[in-house]
N, CA and C atoms of all chains as a GROMACS GRO file, in nm:
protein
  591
    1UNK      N    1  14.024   1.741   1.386
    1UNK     CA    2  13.949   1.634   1.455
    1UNK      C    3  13.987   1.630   1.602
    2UNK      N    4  13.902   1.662   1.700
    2UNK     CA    5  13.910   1.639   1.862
    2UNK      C    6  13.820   1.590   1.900
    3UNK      N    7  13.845   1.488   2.014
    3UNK     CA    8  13.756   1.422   2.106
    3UNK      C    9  13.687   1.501   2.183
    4UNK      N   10  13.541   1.531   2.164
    4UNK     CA   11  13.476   1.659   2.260
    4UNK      C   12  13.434   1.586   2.352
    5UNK      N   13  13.555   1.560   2.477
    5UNK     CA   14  13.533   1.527   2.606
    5UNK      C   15  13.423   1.612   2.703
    6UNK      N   16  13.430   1.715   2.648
    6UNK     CA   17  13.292   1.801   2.718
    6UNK      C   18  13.169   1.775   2.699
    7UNK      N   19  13.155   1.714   2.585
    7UNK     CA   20  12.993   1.717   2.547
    7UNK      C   21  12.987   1.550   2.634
    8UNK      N   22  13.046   1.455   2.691
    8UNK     CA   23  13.013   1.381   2.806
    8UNK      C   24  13.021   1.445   2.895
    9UNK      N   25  13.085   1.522   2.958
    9UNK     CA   26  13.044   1.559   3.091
    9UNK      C   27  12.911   1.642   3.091
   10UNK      N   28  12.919   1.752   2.982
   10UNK     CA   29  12.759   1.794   2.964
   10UNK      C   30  12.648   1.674   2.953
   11UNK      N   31  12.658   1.585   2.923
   11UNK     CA   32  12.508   1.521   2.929
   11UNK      C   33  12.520   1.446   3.077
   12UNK      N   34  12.626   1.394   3.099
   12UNK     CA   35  12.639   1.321   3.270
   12UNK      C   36  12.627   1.417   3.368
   13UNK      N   37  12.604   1.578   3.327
   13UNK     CA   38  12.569   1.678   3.425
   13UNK      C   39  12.421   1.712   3.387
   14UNK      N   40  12.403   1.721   3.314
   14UNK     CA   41  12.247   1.716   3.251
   14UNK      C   42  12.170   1.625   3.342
   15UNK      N   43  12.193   1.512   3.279
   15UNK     CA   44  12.134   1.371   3.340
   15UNK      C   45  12.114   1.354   3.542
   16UNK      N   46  12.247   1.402   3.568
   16UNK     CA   47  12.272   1.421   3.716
   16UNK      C   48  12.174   1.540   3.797
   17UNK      N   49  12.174   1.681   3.738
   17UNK     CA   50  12.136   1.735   3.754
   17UNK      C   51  11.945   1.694   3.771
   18UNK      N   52  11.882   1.647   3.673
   18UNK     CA   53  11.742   1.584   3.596
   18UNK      C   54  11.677   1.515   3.724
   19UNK      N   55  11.788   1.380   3.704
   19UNK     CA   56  11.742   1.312   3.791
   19UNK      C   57  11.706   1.328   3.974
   20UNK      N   58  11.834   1.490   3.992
   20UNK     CA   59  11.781   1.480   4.147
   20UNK      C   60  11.650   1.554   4.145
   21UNK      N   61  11.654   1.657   4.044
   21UNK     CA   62  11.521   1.742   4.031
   21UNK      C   63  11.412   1.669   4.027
   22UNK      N   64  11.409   1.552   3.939
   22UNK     CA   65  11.301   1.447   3.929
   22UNK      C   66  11.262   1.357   4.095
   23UNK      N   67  11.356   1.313   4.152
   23UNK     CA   68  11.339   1.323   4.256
   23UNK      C   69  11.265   1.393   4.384
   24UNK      N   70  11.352   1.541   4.406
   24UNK     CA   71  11.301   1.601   4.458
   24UNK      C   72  11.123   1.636   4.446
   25UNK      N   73  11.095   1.650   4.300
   25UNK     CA   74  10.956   1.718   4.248
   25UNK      C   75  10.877   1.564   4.302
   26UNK      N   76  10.902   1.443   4.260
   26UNK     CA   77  10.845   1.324   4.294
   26UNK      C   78  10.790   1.312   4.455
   27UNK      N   79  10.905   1.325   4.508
   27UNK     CA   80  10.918   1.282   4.664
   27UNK      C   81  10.804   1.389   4.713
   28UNK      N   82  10.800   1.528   4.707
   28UNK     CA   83  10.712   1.653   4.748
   28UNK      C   84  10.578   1.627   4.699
   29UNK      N   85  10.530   1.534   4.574
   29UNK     CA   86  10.428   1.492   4.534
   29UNK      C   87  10.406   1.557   4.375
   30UNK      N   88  10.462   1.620   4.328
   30UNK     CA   89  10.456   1.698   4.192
   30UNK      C   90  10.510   1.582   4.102
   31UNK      N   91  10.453   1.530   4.054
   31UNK     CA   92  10.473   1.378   3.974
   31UNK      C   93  10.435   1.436   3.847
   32UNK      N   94  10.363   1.516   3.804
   32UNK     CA   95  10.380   1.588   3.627
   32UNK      C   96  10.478   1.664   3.627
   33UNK      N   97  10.537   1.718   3.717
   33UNK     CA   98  10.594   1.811   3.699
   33UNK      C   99  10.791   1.768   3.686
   34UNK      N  100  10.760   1.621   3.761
   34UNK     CA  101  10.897   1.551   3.762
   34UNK      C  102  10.895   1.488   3.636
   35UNK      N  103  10.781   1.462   3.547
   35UNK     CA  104  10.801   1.395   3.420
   35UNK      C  105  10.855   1.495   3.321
   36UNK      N  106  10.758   1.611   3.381
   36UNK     CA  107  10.812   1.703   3.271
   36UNK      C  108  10.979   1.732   3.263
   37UNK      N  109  10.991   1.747   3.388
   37UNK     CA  110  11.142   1.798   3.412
   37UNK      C  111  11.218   1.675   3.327
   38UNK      N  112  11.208   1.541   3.349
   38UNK     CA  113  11.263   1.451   3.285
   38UNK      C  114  11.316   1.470   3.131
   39UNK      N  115  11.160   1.489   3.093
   39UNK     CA  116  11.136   1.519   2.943
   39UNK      C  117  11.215   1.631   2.872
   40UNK      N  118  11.214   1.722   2.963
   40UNK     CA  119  11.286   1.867   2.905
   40UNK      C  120  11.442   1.826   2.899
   41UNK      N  121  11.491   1.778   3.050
   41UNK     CA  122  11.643   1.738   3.018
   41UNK      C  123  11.700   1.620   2.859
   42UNK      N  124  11.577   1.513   2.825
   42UNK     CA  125  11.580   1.476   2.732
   42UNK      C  126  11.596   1.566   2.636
   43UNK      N  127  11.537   1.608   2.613
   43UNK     CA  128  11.476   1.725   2.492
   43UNK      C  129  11.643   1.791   2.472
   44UNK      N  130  11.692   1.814   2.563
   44UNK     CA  131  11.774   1.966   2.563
   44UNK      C  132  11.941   1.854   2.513
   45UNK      N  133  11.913   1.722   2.572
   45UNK     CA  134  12.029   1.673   2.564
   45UNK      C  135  12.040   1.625   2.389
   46UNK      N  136  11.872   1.555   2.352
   46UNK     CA  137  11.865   1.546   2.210
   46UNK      C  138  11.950   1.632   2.150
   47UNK      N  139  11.924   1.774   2.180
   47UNK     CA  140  11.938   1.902   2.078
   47UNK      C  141  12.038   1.884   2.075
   48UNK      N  142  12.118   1.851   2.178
   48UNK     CA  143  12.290   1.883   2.123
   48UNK      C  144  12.388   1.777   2.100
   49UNK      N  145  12.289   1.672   2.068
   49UNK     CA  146  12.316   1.540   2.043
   49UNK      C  147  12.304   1.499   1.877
   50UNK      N  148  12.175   1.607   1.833
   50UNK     CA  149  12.132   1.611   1.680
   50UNK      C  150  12.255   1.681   1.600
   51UNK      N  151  12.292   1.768   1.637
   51UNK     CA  152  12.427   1.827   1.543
   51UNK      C  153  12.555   1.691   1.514
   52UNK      N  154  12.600   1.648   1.668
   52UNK     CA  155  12.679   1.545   1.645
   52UNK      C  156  12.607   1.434   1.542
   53UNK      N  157  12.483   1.382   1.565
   53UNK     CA  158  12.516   1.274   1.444
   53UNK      C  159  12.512   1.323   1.314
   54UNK      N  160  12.442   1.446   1.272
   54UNK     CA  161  12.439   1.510   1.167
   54UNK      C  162  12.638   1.509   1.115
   55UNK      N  163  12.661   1.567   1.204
   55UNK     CA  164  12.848   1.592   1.085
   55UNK      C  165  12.859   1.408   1.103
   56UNK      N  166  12.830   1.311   1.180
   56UNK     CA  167  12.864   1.245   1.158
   56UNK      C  168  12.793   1.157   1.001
   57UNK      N  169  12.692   1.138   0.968
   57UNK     CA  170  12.599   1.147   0.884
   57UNK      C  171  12.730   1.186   0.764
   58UNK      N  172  12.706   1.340   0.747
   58UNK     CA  173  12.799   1.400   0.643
   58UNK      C  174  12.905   1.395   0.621
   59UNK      N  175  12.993   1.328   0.734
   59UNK     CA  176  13.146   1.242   0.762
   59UNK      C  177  13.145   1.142   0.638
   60UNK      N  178  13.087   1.072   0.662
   60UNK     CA  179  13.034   0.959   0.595
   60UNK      C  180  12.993   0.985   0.453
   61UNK      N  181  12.898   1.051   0.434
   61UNK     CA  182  12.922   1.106   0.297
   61UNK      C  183  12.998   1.152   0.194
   62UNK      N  184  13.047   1.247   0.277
   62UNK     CA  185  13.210   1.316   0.218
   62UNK      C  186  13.313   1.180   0.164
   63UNK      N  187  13.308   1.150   0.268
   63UNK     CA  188  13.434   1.026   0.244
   63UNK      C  189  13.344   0.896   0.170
   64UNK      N  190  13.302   0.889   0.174
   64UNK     CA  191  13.249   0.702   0.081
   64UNK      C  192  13.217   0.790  -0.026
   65UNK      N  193  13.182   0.864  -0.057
   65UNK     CA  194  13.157   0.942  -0.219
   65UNK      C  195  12.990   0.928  -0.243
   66UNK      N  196  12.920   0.919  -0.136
   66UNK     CA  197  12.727   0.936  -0.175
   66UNK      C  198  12.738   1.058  -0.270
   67UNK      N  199  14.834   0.964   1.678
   67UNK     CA  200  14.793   0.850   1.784
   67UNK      C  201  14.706   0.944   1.948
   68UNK      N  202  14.734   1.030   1.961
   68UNK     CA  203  14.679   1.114   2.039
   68UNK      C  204  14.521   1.062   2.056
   69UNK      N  205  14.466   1.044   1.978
   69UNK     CA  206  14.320   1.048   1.925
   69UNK      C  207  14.304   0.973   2.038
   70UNK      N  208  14.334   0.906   1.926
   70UNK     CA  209  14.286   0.720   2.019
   70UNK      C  210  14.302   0.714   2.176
   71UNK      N  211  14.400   0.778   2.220
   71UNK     CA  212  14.399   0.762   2.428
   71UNK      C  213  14.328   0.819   2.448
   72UNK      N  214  14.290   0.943   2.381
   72UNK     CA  215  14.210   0.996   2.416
   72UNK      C  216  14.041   0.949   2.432
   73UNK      N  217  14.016   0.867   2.279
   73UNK     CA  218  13.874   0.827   2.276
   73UNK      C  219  13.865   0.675   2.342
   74UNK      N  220  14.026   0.622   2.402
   74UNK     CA  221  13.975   0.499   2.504
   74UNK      C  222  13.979   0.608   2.660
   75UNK      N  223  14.015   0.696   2.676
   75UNK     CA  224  13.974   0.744   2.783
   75UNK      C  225  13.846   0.777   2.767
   76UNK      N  226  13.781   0.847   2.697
   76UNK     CA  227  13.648   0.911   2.660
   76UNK      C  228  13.569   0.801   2.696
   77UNK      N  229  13.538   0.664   2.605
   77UNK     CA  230  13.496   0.572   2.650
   77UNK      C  231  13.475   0.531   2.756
   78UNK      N  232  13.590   0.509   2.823
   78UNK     CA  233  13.590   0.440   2.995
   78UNK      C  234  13.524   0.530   3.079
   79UNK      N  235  13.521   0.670   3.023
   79UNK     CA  236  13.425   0.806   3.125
   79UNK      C  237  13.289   0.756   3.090
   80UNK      N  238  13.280   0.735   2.976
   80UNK     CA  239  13.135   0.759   2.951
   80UNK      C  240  13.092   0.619   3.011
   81UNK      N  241  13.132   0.504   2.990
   81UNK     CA  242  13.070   0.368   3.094
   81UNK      C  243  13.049   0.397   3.212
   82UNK      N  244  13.185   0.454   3.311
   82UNK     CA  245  13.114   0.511   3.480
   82UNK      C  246  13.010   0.586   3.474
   83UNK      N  247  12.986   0.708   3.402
   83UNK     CA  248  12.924   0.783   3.374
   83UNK      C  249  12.782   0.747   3.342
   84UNK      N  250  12.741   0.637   3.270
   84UNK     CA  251  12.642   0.582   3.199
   84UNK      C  252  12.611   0.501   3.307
   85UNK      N  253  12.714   0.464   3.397
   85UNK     CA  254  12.673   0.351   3.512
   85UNK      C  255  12.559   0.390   3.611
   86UNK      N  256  12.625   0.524   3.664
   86UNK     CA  257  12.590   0.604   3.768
   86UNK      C  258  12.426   0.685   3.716
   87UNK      N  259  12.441   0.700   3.548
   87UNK     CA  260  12.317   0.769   3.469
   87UNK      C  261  12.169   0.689   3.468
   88UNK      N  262  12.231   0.530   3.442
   88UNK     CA  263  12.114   0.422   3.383
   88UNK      C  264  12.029   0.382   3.561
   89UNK      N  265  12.128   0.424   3.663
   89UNK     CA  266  12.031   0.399   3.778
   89UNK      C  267  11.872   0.473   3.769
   90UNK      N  268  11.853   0.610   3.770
   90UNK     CA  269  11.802   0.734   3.777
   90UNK      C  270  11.695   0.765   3.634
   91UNK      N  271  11.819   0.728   3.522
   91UNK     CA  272  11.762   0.837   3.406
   91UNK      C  273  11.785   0.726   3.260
   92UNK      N  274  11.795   0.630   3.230
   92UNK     CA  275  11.819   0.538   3.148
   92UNK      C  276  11.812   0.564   3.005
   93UNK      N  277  11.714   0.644   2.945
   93UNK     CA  278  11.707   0.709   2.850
   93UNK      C  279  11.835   0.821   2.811
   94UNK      N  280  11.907   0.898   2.913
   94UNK     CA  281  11.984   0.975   2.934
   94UNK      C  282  12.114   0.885   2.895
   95UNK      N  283  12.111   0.776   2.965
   95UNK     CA  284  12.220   0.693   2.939
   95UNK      C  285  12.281   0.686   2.822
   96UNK      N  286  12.121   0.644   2.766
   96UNK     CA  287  12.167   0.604   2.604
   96UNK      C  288  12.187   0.680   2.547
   97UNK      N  289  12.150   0.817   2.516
   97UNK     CA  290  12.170   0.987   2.476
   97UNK      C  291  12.363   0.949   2.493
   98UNK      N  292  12.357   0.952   2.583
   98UNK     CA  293  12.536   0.964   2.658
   98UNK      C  294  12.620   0.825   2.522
   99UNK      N  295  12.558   0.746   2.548
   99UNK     CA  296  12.562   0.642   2.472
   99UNK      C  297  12.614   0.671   2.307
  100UNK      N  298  12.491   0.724   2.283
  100UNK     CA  299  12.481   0.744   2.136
  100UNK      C  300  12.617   0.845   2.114
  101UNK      N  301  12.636   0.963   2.194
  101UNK     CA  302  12.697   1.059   2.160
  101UNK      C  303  12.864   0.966   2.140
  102UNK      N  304  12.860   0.926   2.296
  102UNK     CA  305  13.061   0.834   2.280
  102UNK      C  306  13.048   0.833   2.130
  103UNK      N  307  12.955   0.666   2.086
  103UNK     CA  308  12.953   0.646   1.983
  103UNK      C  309  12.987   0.687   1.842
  104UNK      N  310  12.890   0.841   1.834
  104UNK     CA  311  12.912   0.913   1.736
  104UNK      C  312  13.076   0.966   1.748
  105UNK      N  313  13.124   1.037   1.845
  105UNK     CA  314  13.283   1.095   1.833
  105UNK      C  315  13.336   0.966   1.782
  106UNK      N  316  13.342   0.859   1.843
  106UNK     CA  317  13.444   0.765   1.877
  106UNK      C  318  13.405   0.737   1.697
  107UNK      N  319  13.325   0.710   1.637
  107UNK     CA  320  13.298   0.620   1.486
  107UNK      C  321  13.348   0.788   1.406
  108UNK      N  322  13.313   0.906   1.463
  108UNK     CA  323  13.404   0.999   1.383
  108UNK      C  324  13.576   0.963   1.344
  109UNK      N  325  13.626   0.964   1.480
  109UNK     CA  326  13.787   0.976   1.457
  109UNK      C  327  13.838   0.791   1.388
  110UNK      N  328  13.738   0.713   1.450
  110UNK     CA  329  13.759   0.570   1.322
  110UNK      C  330  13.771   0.611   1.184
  111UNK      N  331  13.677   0.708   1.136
  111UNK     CA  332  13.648   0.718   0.960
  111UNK      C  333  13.762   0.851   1.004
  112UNK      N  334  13.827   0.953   1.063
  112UNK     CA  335  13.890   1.008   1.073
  112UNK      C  336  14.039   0.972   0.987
  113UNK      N  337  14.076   0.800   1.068
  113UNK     CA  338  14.216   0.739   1.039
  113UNK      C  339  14.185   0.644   0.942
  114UNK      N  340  14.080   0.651   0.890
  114UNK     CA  341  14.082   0.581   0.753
  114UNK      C  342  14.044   0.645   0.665
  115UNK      N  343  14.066   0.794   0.624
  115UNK     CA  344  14.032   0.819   0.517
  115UNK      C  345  14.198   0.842   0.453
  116UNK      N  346  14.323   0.824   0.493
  116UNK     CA  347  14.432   0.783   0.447
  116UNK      C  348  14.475   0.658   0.341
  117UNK      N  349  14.370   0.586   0.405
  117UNK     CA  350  14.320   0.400   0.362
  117UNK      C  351  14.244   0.425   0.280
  118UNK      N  352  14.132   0.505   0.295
  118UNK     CA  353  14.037   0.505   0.154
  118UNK      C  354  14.122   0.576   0.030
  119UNK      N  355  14.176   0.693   0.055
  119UNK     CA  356  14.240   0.772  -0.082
  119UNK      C  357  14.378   0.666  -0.110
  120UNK      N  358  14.423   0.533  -0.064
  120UNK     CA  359  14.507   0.496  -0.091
  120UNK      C  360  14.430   0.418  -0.169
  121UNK      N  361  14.336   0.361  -0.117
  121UNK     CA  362  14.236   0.276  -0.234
  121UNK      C  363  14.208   0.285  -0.353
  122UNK      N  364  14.200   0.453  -0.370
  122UNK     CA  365  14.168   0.503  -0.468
  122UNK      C  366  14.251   0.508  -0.579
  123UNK      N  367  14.379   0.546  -0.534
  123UNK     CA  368  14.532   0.517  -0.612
  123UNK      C  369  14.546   0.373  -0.654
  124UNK      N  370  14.513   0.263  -0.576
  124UNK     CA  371  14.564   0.179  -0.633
  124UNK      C  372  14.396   0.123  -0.748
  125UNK      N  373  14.302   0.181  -0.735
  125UNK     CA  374  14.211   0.152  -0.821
  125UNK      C  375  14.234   0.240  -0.972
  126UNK      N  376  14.319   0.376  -0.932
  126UNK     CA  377  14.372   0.441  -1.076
  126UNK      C  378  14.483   0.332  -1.123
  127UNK      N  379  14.569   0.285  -1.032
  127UNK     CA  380  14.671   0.190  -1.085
  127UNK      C  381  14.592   0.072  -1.178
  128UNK      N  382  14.515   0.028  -1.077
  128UNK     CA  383  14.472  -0.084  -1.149
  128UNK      C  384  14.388  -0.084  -1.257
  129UNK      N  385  14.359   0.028  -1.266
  129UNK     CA  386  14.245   0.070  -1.425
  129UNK      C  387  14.159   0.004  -1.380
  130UNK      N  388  14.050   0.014  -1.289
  130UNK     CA  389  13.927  -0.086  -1.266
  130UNK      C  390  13.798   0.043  -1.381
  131UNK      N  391  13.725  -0.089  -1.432
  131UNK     CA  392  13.652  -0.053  -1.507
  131UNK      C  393  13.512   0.028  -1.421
  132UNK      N  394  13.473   0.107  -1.460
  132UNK     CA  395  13.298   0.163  -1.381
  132UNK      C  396  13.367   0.232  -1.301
  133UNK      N  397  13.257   0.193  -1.190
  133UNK     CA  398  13.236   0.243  -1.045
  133UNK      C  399  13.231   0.144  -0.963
  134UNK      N  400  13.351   0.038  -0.963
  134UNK     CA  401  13.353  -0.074  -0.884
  134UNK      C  402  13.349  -0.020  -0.727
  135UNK      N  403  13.489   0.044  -0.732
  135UNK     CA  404  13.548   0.115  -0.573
  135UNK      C  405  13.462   0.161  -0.526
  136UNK      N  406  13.363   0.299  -0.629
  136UNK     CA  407  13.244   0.340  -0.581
  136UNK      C  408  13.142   0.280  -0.452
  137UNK      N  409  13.104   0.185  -0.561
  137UNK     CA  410  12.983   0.098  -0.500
  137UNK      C  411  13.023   0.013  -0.378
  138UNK      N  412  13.136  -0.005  -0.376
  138UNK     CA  413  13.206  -0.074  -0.219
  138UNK      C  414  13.216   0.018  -0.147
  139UNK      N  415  13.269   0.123  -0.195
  139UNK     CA  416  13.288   0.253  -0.067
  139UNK      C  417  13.123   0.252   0.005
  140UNK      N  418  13.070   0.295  -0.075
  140UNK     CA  419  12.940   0.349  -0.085
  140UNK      C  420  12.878   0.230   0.087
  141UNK      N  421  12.882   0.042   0.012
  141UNK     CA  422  12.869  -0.068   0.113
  141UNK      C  423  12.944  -0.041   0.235
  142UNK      N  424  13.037  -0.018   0.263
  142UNK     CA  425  13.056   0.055   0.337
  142UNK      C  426  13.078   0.122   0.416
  143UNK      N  427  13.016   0.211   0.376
  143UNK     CA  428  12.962   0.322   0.480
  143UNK      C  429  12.857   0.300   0.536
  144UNK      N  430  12.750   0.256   0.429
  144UNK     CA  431  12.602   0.212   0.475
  144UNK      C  432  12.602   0.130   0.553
  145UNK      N  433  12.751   0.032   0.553
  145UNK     CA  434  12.656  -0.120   0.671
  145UNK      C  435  12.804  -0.034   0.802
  146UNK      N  436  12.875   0.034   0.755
  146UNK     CA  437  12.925   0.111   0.918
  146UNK      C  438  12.816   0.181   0.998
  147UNK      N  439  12.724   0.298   0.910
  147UNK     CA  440  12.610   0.349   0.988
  147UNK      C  441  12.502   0.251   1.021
  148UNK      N  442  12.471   0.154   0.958
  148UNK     CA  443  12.394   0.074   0.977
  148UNK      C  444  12.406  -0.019   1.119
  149UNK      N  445  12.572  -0.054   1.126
  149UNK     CA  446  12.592  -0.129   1.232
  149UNK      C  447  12.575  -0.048   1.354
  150UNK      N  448  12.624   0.074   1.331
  150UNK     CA  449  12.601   0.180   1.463
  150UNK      C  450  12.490   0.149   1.539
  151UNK      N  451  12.382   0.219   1.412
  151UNK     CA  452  12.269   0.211   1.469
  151UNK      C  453  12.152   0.106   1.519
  152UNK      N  454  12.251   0.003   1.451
  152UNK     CA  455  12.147  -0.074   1.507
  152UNK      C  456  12.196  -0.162   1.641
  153UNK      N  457  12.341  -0.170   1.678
  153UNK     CA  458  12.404  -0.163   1.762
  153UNK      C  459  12.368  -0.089   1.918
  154UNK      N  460  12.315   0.022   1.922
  154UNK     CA  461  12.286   0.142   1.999
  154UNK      C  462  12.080   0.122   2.011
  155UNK      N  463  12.051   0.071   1.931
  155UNK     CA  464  11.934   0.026   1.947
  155UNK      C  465  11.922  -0.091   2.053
  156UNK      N  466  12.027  -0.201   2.012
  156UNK     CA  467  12.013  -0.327   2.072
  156UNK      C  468  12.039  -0.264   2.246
  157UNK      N  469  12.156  -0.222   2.242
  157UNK     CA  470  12.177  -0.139   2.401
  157UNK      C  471  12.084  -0.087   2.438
  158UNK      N  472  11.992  -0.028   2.395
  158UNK     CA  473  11.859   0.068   2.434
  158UNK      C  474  11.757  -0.051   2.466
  159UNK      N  475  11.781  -0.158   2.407
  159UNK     CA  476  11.680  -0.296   2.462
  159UNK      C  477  11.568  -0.268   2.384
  160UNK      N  478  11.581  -0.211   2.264
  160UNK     CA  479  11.472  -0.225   2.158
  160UNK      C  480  11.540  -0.276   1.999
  161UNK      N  481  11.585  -0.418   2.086
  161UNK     CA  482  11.669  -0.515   1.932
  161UNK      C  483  11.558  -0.530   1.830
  162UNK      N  484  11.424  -0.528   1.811
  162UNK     CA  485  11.387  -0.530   1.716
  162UNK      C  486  11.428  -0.449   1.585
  163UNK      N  487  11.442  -0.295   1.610
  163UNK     CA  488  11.454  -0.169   1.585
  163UNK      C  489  11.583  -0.214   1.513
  164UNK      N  490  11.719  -0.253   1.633
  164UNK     CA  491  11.799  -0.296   1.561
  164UNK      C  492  11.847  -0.387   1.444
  165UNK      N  493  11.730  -0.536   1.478
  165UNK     CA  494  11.757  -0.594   1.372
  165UNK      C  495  11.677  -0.508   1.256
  166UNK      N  496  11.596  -0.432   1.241
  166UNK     CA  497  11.540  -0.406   1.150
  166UNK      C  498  11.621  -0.302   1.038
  167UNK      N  499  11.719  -0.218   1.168
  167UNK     CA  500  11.801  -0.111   1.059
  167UNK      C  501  11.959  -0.194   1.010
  168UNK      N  502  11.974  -0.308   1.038
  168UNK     CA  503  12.027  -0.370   1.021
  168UNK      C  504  11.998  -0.448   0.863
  169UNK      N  505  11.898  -0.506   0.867
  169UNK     CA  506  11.773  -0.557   0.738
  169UNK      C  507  11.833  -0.463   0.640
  170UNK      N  508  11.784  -0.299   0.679
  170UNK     CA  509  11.754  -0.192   0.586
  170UNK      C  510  11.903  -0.172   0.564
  171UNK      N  511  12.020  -0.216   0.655
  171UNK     CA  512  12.121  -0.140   0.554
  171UNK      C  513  12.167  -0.266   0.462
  172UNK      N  514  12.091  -0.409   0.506
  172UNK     CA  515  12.206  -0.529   0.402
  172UNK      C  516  12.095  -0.458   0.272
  173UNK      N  517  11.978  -0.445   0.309
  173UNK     CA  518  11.930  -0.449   0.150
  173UNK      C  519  11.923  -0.335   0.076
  174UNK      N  520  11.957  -0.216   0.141
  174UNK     CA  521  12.064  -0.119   0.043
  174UNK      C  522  12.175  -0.140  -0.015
  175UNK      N  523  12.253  -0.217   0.071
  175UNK     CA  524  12.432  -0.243   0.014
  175UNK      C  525  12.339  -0.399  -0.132
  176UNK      N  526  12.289  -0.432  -0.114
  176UNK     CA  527  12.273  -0.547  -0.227
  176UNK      C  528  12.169  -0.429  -0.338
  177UNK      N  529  12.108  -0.405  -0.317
  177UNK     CA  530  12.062  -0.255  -0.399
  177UNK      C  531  12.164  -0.198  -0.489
  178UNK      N  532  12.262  -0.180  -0.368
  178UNK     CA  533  12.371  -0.121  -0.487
  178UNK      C  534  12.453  -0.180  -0.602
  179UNK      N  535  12.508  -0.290  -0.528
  179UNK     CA  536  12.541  -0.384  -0.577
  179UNK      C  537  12.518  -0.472  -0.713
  180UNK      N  538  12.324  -0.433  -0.713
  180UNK     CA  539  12.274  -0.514  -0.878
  180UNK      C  540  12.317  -0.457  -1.001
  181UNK      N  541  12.422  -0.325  -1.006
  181UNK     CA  542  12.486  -0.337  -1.138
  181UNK      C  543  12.604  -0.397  -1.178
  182UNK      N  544  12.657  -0.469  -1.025
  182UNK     CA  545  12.822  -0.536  -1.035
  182UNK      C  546  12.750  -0.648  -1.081
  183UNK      N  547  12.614  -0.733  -1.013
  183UNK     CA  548  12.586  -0.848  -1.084
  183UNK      C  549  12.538  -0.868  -1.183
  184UNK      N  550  12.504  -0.770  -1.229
  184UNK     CA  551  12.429  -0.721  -1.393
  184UNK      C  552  12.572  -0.750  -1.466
  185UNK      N  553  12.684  -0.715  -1.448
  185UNK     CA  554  12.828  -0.734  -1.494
  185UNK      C  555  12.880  -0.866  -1.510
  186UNK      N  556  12.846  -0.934  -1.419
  186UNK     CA  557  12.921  -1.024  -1.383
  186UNK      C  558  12.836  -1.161  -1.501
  187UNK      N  559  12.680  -1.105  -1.468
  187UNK     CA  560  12.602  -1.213  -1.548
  187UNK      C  561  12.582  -1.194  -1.694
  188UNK      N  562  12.649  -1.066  -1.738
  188UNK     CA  563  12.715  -1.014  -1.926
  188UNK      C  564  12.798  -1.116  -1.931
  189UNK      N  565  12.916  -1.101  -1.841
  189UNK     CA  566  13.002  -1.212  -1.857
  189UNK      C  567  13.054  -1.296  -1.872
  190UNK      N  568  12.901  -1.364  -1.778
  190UNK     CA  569  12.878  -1.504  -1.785
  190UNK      C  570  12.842  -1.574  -1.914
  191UNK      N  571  12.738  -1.440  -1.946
  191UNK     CA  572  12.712  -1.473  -2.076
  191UNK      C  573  12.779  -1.499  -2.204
  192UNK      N  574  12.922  -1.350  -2.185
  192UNK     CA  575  12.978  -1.344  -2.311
  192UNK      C  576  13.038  -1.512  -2.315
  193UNK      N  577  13.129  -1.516  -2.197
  193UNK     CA  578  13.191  -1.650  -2.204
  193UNK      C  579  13.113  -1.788  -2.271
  194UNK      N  580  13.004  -1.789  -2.195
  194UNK     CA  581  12.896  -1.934  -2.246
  194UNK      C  582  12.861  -1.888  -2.409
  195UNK      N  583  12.877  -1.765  -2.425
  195UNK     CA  584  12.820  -1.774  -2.609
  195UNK      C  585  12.959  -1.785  -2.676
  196UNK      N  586  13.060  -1.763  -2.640
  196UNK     CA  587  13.202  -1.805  -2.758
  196UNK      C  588  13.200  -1.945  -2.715
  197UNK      N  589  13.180  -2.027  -2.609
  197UNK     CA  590  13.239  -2.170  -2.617
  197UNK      C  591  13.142  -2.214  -2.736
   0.00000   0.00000   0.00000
């Protein structure tokens, strides 16, 4: 059992990263293209967000006896 | 004990972190959000599964009849995930959602529960038919 201190800095670099891109694409006038970008950093952060609650999910199982 | 400084440091990152996130990207926040959450409620059920298998010993000690321990373990777990999530909802500012998975985990844990009161109301019975 370890605290995966990385997978916060991965999404607070994700997120950091997103938002100046969203910015930038906004400010130049590309306003689908800043949603999209939004959307994708969502998307990508979901994905590696879905494994963690999954073992957590099956944490839970294991141990209470489902 | 390691864990734990570790996941109150983890924590206190992820609040600046979430501070600086919810300006910009708010959805992201809560992503960030959810994740603390999930580690941090890992290494909780981490240091209690020492507490649960001790439970278990003293439920072999005590000769409990059925699947008493069962069905409590079982409560839970369901209203720990339950509180999570509906916890992490309320932060997301869609408390409906929350009270609702909240709803869904009391009336699973009482779900489970209707064969302890199925027990309890034999009981009731046996007793009221010998007086």
């Amino acid at each position: 059992m370890t605290m995966d201190i990385d997978l916060i800095f991965k999404i607070a670099a994700i997120g950091i990263i997103v938002s100046i891109l969203t910015q930038v694409l906004s400010r130049s006038g590309r306003d689908e293209q800043a949603t999209m970008t939004s959307l994708a950093g969502l998307v990508v952060v979901l994905m590696m967000l879905a494994q963690k609650i999954a073992d957590l999910f099956d944490l839970v199982k294991t141990l209470f006896e489902f | 004990m390691e864990l734990f400084w570790k996941a109150a440091g983890g924590v206190l990152l992820a609040v600046v972190l979430g501070l600086t996130l919810g300006k910009q990207e708010k959805d992201l926040e809560v992503l960030l959000t959810m994740a603390v959450c999930c580690m941090v409620t890992m290494i909780a059920i981490y240091y209690l599964e020492p507490v649960l298998e001790f439970m278990w010993e003293l439920e072999e000690l005590g000769d409990l009849q059925g699947d008493l321990l069962g069905i409590l373990m079982k409560a839970v777990g369901i209203g720990l995930v339950a509180e999570l999530a509906g916890m992490i909802c309320n932060d997301a500012g869609n408390s409906s959602l929350g009270k609702v998975i909240q709803m869904l985990g009391s009336s699973v844990i009482l779900f489970l529960c209707v064969p302890i009161f199925s027990q309890l109301l034999n009981l009731i019975r046996e007793i009221l038919g010998e007086l």
